[in-house]
C-alpha positions in Angstrom: 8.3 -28.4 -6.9 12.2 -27.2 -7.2 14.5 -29.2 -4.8 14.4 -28.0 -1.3 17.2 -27.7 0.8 16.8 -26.6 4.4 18.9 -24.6 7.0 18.7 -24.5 10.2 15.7 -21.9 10.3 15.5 -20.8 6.2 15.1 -23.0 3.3 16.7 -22.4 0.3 15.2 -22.9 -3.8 17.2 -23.8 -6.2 15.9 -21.5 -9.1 16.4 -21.1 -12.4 18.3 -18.0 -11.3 20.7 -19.0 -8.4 19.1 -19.5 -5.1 16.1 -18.0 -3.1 15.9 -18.2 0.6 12.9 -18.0 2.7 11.9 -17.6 6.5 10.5 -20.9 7.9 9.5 -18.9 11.0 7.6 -16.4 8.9 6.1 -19.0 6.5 4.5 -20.5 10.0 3.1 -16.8 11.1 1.4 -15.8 8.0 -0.1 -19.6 7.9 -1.0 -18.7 11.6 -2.3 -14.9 10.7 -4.3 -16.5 7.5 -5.7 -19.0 9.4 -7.1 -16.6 12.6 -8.2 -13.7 10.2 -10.2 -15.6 7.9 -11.3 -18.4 9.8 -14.9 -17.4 9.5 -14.9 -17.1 5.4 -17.0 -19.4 3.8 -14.9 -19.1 0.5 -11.9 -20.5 2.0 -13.2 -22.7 4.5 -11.9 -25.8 2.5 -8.6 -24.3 2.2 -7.8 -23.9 6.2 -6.7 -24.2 8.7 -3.2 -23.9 6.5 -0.7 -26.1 8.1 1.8 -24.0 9.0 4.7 -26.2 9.5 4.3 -27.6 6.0 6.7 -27.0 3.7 3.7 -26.7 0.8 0.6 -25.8 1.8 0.7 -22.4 2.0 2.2 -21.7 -1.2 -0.1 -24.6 -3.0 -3.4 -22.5 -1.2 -3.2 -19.0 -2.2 -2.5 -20.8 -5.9 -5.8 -19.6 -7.1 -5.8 -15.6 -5.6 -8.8 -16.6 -3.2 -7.0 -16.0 -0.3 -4.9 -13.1 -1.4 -7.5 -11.3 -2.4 -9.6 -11.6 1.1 -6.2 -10.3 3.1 -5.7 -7.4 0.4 -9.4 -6.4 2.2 -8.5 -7.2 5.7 -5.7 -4.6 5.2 -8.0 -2.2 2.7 -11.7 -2.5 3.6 -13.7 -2.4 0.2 -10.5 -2.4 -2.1 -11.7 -5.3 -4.3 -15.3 -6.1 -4.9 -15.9 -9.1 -3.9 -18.0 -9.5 -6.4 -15.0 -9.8 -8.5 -13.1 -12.8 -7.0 -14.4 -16.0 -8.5 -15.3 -17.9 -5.5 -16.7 -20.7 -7.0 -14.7 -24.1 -7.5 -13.1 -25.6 -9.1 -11.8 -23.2 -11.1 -10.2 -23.3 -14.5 -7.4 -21.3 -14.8 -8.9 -17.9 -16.6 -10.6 -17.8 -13.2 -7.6 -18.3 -11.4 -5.5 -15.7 -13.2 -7.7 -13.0 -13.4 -8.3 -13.6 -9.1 -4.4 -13.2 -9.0 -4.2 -10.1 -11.6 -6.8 -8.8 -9.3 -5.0 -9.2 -6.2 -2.0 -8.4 -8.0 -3.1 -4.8 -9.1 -5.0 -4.3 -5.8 -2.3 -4.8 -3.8 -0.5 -2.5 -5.8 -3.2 0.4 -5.5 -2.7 -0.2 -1.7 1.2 0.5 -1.9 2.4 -3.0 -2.2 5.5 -3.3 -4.4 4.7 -5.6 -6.6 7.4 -5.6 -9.3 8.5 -9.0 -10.7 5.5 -10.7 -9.0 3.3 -12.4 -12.0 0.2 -14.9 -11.6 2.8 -17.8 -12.8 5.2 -17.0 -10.2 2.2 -17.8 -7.6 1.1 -20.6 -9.3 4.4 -21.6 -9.5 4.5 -21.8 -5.8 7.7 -19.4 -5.2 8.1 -18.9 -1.7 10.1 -16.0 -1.7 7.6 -14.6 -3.9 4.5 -15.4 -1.7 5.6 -15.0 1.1 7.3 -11.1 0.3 3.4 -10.5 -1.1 1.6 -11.8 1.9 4.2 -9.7 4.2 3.7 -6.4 2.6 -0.3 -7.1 3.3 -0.2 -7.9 6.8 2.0 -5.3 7.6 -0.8 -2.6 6.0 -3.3 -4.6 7.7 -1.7 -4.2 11.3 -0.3 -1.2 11.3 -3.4 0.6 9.8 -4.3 2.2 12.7 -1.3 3.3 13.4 -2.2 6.4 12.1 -2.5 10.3 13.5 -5.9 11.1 12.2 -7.4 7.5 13.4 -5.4 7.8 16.6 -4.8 11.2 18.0 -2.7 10.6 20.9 0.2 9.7 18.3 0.5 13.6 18.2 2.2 13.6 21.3 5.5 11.3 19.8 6.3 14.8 18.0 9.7 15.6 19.5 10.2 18.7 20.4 12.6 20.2 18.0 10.4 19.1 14.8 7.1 20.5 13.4 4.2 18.4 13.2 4.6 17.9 9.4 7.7 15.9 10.4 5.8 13.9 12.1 3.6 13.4 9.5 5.7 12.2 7.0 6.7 9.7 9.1 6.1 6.0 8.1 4.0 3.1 10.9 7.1 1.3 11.9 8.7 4.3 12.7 5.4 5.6 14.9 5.7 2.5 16.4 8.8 2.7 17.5 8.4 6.2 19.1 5.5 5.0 20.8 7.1 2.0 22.1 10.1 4.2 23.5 7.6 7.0 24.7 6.1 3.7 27.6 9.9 2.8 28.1 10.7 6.4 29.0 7.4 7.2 31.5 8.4 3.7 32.9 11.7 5.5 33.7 13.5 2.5 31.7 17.1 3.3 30.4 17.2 2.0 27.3 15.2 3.0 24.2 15.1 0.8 20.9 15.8 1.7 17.6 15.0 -1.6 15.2 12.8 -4.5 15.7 15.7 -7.0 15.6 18.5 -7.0 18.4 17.2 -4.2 19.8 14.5 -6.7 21.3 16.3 -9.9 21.5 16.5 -10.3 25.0 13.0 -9.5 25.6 13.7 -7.1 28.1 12.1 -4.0 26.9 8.5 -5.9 26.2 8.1 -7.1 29.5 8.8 -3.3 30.9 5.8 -2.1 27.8 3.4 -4.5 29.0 4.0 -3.8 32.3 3.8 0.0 31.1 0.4 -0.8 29.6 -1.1 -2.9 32.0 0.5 -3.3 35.5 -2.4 -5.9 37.2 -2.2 -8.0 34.1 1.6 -7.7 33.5 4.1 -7.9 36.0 7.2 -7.6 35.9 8.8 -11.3 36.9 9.8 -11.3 33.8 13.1 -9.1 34.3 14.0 -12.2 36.5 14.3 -14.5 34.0 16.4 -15.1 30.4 16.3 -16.4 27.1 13.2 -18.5 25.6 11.8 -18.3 29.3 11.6 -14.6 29.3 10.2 -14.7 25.7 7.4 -16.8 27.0 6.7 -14.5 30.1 6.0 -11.7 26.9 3.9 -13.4 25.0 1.4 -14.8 27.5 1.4 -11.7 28.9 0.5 -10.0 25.7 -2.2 -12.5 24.9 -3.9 -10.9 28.4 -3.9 -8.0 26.7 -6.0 -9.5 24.1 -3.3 -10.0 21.4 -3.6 -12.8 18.9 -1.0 -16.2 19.1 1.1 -15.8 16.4 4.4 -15.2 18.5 6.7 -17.6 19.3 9.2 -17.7 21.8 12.1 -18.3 19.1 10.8 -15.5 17.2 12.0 -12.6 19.7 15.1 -14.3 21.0 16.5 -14.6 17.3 15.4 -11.3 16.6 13.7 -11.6 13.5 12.6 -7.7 12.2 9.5 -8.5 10.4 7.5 -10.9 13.4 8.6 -8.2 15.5 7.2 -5.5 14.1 3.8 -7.8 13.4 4.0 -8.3 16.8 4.4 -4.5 17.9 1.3 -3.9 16.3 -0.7 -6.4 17.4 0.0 -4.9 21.2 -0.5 -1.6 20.4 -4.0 -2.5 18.1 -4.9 -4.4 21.3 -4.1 -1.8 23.6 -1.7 1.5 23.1 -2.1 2.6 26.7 -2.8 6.0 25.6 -6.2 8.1 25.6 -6.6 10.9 23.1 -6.8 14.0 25.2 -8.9 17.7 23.8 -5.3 19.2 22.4 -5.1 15.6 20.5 -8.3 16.0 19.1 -7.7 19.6 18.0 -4.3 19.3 16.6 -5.7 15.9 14.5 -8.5 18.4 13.4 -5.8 20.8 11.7 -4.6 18.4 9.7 -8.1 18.0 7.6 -8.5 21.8 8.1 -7.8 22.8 4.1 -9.5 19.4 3.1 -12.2 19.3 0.4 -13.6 16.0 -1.0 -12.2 16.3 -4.6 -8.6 17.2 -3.1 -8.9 14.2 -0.8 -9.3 12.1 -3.7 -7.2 13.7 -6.0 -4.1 13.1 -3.3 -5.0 9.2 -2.8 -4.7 8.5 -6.5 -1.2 10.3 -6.6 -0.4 8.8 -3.5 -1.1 5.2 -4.9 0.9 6.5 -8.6 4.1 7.4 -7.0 4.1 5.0 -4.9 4.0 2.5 -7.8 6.9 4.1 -9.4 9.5 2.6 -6.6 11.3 5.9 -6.6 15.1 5.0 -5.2 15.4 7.2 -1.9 18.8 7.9 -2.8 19.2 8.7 -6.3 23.1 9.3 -6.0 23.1 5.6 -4.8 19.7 4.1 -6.2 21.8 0.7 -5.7 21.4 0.8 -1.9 18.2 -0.1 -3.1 15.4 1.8 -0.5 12.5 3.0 -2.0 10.3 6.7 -1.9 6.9 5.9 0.5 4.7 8.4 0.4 3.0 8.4 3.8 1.1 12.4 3.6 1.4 13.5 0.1 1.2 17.1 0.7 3.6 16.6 3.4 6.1 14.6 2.1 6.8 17.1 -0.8 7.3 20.0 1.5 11.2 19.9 1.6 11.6 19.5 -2.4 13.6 16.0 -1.8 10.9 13.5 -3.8 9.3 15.8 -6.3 13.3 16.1 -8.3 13.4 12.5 -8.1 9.7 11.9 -9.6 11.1 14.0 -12.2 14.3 12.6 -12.6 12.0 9.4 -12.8 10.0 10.8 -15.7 12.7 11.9 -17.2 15.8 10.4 -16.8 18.7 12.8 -16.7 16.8 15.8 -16.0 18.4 16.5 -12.6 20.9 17.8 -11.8 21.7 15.6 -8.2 24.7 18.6 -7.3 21.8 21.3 -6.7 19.9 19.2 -4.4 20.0 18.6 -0.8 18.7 15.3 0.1 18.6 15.5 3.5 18.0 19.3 4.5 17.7 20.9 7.6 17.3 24.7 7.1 14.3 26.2 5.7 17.2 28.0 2.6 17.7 24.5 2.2 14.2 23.3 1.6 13.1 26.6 0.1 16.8 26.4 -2.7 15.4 22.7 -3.4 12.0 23.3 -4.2 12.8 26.3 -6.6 15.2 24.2 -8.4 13.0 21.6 -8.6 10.6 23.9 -10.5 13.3 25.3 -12.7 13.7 21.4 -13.7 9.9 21.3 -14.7 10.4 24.5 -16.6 13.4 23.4 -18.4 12.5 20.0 -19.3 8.8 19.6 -19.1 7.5 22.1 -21.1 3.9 20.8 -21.6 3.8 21.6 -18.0 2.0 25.1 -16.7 3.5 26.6 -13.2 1.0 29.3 -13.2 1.9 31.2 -9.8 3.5 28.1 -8.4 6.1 29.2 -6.8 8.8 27.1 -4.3 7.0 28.8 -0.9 4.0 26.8 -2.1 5.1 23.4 -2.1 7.4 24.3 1.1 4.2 25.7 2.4 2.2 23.0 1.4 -0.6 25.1 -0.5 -2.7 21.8 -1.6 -4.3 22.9 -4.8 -1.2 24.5 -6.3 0.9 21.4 -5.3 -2.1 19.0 -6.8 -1.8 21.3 -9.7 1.8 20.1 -10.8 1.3 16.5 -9.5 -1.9 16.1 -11.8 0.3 17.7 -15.0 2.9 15.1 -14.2 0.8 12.3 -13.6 -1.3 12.9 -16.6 1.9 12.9 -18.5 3.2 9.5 -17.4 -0.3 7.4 -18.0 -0.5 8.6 -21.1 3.1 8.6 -22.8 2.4 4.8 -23.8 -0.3 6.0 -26.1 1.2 9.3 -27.6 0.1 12.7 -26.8 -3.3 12.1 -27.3 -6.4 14.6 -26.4 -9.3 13.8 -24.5 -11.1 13.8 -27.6 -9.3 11.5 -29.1 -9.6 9.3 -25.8 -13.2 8.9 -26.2 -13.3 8.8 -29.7 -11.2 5.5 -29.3 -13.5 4.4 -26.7 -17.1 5.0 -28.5 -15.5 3.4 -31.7 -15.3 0.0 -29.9 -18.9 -0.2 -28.3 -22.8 -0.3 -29.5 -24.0 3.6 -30.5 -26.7 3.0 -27.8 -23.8 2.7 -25.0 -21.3 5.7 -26.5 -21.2 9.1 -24.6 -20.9 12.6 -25.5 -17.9 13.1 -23.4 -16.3 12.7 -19.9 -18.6 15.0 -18.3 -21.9 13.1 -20.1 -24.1 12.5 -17.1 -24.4 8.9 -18.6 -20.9 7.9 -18.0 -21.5 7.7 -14.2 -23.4 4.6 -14.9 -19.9 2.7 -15.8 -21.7 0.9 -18.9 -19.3 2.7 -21.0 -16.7 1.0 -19.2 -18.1 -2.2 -18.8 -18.8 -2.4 -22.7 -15.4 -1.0 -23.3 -13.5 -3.7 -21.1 -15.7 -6.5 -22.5 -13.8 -5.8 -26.1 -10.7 -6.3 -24.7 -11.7 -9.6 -23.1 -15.5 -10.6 -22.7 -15.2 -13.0 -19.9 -13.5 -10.9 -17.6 -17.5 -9.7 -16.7 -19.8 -11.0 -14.6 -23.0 -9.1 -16.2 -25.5 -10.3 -13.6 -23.4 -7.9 -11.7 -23.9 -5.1 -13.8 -27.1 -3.0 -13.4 -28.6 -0.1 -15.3 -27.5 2.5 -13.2 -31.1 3.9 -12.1 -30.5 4.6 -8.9 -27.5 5.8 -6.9 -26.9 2.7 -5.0 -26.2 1.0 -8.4 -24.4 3.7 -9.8 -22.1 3.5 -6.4 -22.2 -0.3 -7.0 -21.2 -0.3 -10.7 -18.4 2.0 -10.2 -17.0 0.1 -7.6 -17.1 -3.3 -9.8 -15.5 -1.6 -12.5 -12.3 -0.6 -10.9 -12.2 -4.6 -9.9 -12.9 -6.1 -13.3 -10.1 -3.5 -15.2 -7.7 -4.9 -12.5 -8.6 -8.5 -12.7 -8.2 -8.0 -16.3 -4.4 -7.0 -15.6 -4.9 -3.4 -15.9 -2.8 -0.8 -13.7 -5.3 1.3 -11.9 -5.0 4.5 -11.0 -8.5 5.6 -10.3 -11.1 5.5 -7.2 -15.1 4.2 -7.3 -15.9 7.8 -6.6 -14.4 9.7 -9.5 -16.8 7.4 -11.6 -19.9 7.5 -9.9 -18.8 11.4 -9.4 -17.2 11.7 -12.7 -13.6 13.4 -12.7 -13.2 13.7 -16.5 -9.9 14.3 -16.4 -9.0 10.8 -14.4 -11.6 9.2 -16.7 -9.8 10.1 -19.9 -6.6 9.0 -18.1 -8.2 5.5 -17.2 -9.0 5.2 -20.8 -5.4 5.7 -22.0 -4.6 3.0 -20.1 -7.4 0.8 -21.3 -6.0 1.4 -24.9 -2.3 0.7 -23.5 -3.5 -2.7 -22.0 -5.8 -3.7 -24.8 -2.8 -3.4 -27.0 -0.5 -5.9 -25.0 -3.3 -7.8 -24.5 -4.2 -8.5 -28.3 -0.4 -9.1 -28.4 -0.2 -11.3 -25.4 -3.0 -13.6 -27.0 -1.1 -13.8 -30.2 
């Protein structure tokens, strides 16, 4: 291990490239949060409880992506089969790199940002690596519900000069914020608080929510005290509430953002003192009111593929280094700010940043972006079809069309690595590498839905990466829901970036099958390299 040096509250690595710092404070809450969530996992039983005021033993026990892959499903039910984590010990270390590719690529798919983070790097034990990982999943996992469709009432935190697609676009921390100011305001309190870092220092405004929440459980004595004391006052009071002990008194008076934003949404999971009323219920229902199954998934893979991309928010200043989120696809695209920088993304130079508002106010302003960011697409992507697409439809948010030019532009990107190849020629490459008995006539061959073309396919690249007791013939539609679901998990233990749901294979989409075989044939190539 790399000579530590501690601070007063960080500890600092001497690297091979200068010198990483870490959080000592949020080393012991993820040990903490680990150690509560999965307490009851027979897989990691002999790995907890995690000490969380050792300097090692967190970093040392999510060495073999065990652990990481059980939070990635605490945060995202059903995102990894478990079938797919080798559970079994001890394990050599194939096993362990293909659990920490998997949790790797998973947590990608669920909008981690995973750049720079490799299964070394874990094994190595970098902390700054871990613990950025483990903090990205934790925060999905507890702020999950923050969420308008899953929580209804969150419709009333629209303010009342925006339109509920503003609301919509906007990201969990900032909900929670709203909702935190919306109990200080009914509590007639005269402060509100913008960040989750001095803003709550004193502890002042979580002793007026709690009480806001729950006045017999809560009082307010609080108010009457200072410092760690006050801090303390919070925290058991939350835990009435029936939020878990993670907190620490220390934790709110230094202010740190990241504990207290875990700890925001630990109160409102436990209790957000709000009850969805019938104009909740029907304003939640408008938002799923031009859904349709094949949409819904189309917009969760696009979702999960721009989101990978890291897309600078400012691209006149990508150095000030915040990234595109995608929160509501549709949504977010409305004002014609992130579809020029995907493109500018795709294409680097294609933009012209003078044309563009990036922060627009005015419906001209929206409507003059959106057209210019189809005159870009006409310009410089030519392969590229805006039959009647026109810049009302993206401002309007008319899902198909929109979906339309995302799928164009996404199919372009996974495929580039490979050349301009065909369908075709996609499953041409695919049937030349397996048995005759196992090929199919195309992507729409009811046979494919089985995933043993895939399975047979990703057992060229690297046989061990299956489990074939796991792998059944496909008979019935339980195993064809089951197969599907274990291929997405063994092409992303393997390494490979997945950008493809369980459903489009056991309901084959040909066209995102044919683009999940390009990037089998992009990752069997640096694999056969990488083994060299």
């Amino acid at each position: 291990m790399d000579q530590l040096k501690k601070n007063v509250d960080q500890v600092n690595i001497g690297g091979e490239v200068g010198i990483h710092s870490y959080s000592v404070e949020e080393r012991q809450v993820f040990s903490d949060h680990i150690n509560f969530y999965l307490k009851e996992d027979p897989h990691v039983a002999d790995l907890l409880p995690i000490n969380p005021d050792s300097e090692e033993d967190l970093f040392a026990k999510v060495g073999d992506g065990i652990i990481l892959c059980k939070l990635i499903n605490l945060a995202a039910p059903n995102t990894i089969d478990p079938r797919a984590i080798v559970t079994k010990r001890p394990l050599n270390i194939f096993n362990e790199n293909i659990n920490l590719n998997l949790a790797i690529q998973s947590a990608k798919s669920i909008n981690c940002v995973v750049v720079s983070i490799r299964p070394d790097l874990i094994k190595d034990r970098r902390p700054h690596i871990i613990l950025g990982l483990i903090w990205q999943i934790i925060r999905i996992q507890l702020t999950r519900r923050v969420d308008l469709k899953q929580n209804p009432f969150l419709m009333r935190l629209k303010k009342e000069e925006e339109e509920l697609s503003d609301l919509l676009k906007l990201p969990p921390d900032q909900l929670l914020l709203r909702w935190f100011n919306y109990h200080l305001k009914n509590a007639k309190y005269e402060r509100q608080i913008h960040n989750f870092d001095k803003d709550l220092k004193d502890g002042e405004p979580y002793v007026i929510l709690l009480n806001q929440l729950d006045k017999n459980q809560c009082d307010l004595s609080g108010l009457e005290q200072q410092g760690e004391d006050r801090a303390k006052n919070v925290i058991s009071n939350s835990e009435k509430l029936g939020v878990p002990k993670f907190m620490r008194p220390q934790f709110i008076t230094k202010g740190d953002p990241k504990l207290n934003l875990i700890f925001c949404a630990q109160i409102f999971n436990a209790c957000p003192g709000l009850t969805p009323t019938e104009d909740d219920f029907k304003a939640a229902q408008m938002l799923d009111e031009d859904d349709d199954i094949e949409s819904s998934m189309d917009e969760r893979v696009f979702k999960m593929w721009i989101n990978s991309l890291n897309l600078p928010k400012n691209p006149k200043q990508p150095e000030e280094g915040e990234t595109v989120y995608i929160q509501n696809l549709i949504q977010d695209l409305k004002d014609g700010v992130i579809l020029p920088i995907l493109l500018d993304r795709l294409k680097p130079g294609s933009v012209n940043w003078k044309i563009f508002s990036l922060t627009p106010k005015m419906a001209i302003h929206k409507r003059e972006n959106a057209n210019n960011a189809l005159h870009v697409i006409s310009d410089q992507f030519p392969n590229v079809k805006l039959v009647n697409v026109r810049a009302d439809d993206i401002n309007n948010g008319k899902k198909k069309l929109v979906l339309g030019v995302i799928w164009q532009l996404f199919r372009m990107d996974a495929v580039k690595t490979v050349g301009d190849l065909t369908d075709q020629q996609l499953l041409d490459w695919g049937n030349s590498r397996i048995p005759e008995a196992d090929r199919v006539t195309g992507f729409k061959d009811v046979k494919i839905k089985t995933g043993v073309f895939f399975f047979k396919l990703m057992g060229t690249i690297e046989p061990r990466s299956i489990d074939w007791e796991n792998v059944k013939p496909g008979d019935t539609q339980e195993e064809i829901d089951n197969n599907a679901k274990y291929v997405i998990s063994v092409a992303r233990r393997l390494g490979v970036t997945v950008f493809l749901i369980w459903e489009q294979i056991a309901n084959p989409k040909p066209k995102m099958l044919a683009v999940f075989v390009a990037s089998l044939i992009q990752f069997s190539k640096d694999y056969k390299i990488g083994k060299e």
